[in-house]
C-alpha positions as CSV (number, residue, x, y, z in Angstrom):
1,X,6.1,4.4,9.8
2,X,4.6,2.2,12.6
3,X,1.9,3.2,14.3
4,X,3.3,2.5,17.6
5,X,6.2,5.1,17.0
6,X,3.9,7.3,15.5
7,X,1.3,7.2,18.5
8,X,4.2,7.6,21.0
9,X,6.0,10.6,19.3
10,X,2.5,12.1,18.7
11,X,2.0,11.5,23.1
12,X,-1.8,9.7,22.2
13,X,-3.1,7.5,24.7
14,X,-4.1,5.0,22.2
15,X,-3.8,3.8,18.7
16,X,-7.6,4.6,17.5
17,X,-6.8,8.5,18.1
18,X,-3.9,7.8,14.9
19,X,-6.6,6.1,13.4
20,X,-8.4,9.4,14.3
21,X,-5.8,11.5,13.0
22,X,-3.7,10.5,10.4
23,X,-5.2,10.4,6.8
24,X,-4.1,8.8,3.2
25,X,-3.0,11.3,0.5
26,X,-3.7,9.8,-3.1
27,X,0.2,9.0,-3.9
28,X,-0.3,6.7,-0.9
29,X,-3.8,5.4,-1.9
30,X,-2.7,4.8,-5.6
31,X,0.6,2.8,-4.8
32,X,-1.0,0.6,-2.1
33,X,-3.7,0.0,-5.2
34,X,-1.0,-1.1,-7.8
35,X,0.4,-3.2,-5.5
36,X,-2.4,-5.0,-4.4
37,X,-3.9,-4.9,-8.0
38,X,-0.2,-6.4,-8.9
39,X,-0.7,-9.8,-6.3
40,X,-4.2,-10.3,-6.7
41,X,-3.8,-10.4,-10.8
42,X,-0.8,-11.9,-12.6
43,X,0.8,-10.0,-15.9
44,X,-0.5,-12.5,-18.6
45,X,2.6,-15.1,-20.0
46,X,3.6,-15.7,-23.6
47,X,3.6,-18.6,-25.0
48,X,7.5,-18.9,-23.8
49,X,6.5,-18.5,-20.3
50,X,8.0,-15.5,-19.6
51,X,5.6,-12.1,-19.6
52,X,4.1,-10.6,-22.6
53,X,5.7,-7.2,-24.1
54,X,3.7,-5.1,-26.1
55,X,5.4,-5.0,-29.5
């Protein structure tokens, strides 16, 4: 949701009291991890070129 919604709906004067107020739960925490974690390192290739598979 973007903040700007979520500040108006709320009636804050300002972004910082979202920042203030709203708080990551894990699910969040752990998905924005595997998808950083997923452009920062790439799934290693086979020698074909396409992505390993565990056999």
């Amino acid at each position: 949701m973007p903040e700007r919604a979520v500040t108006r709906v709320m009636g804050w004067s300002s972004s910082a009291m979202a920042g203030r107020y709203q708080h990551v739960v894990d699910e969040v925490r752990t998905d924005v991890a595997d998808r950083v974690g997923g452009l920062v390192w790439e799934a290693p290739q086979s020698e074909e070129g396409g992505p390993e598979t565990a056999d």
